[in-house]
C-alpha positions as CSV (number, residue, x, y, z in Angstrom):
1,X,110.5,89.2,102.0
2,X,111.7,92.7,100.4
3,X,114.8,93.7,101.3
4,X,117.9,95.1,99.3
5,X,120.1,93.0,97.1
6,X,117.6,89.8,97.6
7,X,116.2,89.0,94.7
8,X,112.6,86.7,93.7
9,X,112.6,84.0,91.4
10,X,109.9,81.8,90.0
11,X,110.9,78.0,90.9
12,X,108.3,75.7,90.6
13,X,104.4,76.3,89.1
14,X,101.6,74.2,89.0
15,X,100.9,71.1,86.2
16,X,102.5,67.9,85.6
17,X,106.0,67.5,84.4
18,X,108.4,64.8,84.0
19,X,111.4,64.7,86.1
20,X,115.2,64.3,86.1
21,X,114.7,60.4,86.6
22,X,112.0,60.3,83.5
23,X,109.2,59.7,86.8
24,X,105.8,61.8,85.8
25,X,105.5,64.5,88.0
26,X,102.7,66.7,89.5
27,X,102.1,70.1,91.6
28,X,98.9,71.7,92.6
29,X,98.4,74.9,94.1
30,X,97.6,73.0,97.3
31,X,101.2,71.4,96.8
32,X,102.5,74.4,96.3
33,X,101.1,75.6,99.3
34,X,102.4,73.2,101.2
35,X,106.5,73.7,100.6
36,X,105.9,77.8,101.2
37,X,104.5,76.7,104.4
38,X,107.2,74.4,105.3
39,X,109.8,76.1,104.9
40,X,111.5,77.3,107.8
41,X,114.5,79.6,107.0
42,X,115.2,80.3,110.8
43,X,115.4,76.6,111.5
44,X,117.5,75.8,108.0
45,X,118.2,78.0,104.8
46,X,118.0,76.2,101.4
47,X,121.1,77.4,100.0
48,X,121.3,78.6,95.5
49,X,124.0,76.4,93.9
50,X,125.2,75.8,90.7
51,X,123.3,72.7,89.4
52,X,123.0,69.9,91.9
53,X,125.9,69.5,93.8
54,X,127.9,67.1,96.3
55,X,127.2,68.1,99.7
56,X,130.4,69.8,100.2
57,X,130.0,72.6,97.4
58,X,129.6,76.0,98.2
59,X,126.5,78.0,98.2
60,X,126.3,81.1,96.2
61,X,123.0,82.5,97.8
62,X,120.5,81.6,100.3
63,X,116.8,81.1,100.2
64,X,114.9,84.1,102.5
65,X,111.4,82.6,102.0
66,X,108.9,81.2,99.9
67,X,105.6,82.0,98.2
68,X,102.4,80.8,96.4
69,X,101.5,83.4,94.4
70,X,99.2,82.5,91.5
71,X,100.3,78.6,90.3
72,X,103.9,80.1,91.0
73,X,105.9,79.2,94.0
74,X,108.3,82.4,94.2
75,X,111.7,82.3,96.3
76,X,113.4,85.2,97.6
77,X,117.3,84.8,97.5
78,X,119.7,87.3,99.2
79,X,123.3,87.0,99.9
80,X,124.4,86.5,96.0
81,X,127.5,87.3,95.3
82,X,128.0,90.3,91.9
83,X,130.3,87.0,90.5
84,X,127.3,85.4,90.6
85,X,124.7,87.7,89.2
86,X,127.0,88.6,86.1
87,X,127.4,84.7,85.2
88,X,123.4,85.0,84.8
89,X,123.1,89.0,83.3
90,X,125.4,86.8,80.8
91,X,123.5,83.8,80.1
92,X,125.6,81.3,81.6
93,X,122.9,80.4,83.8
94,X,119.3,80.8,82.3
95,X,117.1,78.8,84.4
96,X,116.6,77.3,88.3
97,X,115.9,73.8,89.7
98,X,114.0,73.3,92.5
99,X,115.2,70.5,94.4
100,X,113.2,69.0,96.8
101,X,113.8,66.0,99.7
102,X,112.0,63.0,100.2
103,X,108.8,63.9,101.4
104,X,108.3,66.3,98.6
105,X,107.3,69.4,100.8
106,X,111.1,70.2,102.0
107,X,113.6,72.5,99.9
108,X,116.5,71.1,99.3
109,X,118.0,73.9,97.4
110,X,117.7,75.8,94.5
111,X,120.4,75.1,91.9
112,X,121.3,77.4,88.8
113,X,121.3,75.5,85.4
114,X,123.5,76.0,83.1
115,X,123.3,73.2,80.2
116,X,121.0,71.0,81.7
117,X,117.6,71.3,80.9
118,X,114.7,72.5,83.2
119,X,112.3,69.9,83.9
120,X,109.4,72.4,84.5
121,X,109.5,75.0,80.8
122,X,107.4,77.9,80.2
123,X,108.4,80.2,83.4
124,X,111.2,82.0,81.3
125,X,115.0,82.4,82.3
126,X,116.3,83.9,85.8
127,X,116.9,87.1,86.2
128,X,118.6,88.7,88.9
129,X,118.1,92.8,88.3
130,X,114.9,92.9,90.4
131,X,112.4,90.9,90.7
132,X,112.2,88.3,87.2
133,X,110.7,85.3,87.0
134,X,112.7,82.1,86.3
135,X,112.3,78.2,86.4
136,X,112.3,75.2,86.9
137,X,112.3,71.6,89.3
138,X,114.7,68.9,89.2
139,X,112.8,66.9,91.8
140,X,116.6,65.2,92.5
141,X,116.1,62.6,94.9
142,X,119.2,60.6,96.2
143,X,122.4,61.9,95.2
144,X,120.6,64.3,92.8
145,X,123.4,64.1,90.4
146,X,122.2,65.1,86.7
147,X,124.0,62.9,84.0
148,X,127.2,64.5,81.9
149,X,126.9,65.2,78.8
150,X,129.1,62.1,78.2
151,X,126.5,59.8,79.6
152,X,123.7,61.0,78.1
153,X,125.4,60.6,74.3
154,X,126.5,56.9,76.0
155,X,122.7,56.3,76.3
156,X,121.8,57.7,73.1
157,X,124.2,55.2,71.6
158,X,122.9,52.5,73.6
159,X,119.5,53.6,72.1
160,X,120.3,53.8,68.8
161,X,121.8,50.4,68.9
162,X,118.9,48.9,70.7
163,X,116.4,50.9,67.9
164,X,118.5,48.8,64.9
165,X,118.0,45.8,66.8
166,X,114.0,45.9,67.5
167,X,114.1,47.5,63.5
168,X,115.7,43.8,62.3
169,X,113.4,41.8,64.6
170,X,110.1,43.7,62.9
171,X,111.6,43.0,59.4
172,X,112.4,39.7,60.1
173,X,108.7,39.5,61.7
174,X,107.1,40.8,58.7
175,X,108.6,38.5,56.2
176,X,108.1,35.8,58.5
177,X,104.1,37.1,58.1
178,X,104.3,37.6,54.5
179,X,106.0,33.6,53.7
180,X,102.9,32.1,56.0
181,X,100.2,34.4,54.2
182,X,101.9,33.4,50.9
């Protein structure tokens, strides 16, 4: 899995983690284990996007092979474009999301992030100068669409609203409490 301009990332370790979809998440070395072995470049190369993208988006990289070392699952990725690999010398793009099908053993892809954040912390940011670790799982399952930042501040919104609501009903509860003990 060495050769030139191909470059290893850390995508996945072991622990639990909760997803894109809020669902609790776990991987174990055997798990671990078990997408390295299943992966089957010859047959069908996970491509490296940006984010998660429709199925008619461009890849910027392919997927060479994977590897357990450690309670890391590595992936080597050739094929990237110097566009590419200056968007993340930059920062644009700090940290990977492995995405994952179904039957959580088949790789999906491995999409760059760029404001979204990684559901899997602690691995560091990409690097693509040698061999740096990086990030990250978005376990994306359907579409595998992450929310704009538009819909997330709608839901925080929503939230908020919902908090003032459940914040009257507790008053009102307690004085309700307070008049009967009276």
């Amino acid at each position: 899995m060495s050769e030139a301009n191909t470059f290893r990332l850390a995508i996945a370790r072991t622990g639990q983690f909760i997803d894109s979809q809020g669902r609790p998440q776990s991987f174990s070395e055997a798990d671990l284990d078990a997408i390295a072995a299943s992966y089957k470049p010859g047959k069908l190369e996970a491509p490296l996007v940006f984010g998660h993208p429709a199925v008619s988006d461009p890849a910027y990289g392919w997927v060479k092979g994977l590897k357990r070392e450690g309670e890391k699952l590595f992936a080597q990725i050739a094929q990237i474009p110097d566009e590419v690999r200056k968007l993340v010398q930059d920062g644009r793009y700090k940290y990977v999301s492995m995405s994952l099908m179904p039957d959580r053993k088949t790789l999906r892809h491995v999409g760059l992030l760029g404001a979204a954040v990684p559901a899997i912390d602690g691995l560091g940011p990409v690097s693509l100068s040698g061999g740096g670790d990086a990030v990250t799982i978005n376990f994306a399952q359907g579409d595998g669409k992450m929310p704009t930042i538009e819909e997330l501040q709608a839901e925080v919104s929503t939230l908020k609203i919902e908090r003032e609501g459940l914040k009257e009903k507790l008053a009102d509860a307690e004085a309700k409490v307070t008049r009967l003990a009276s």
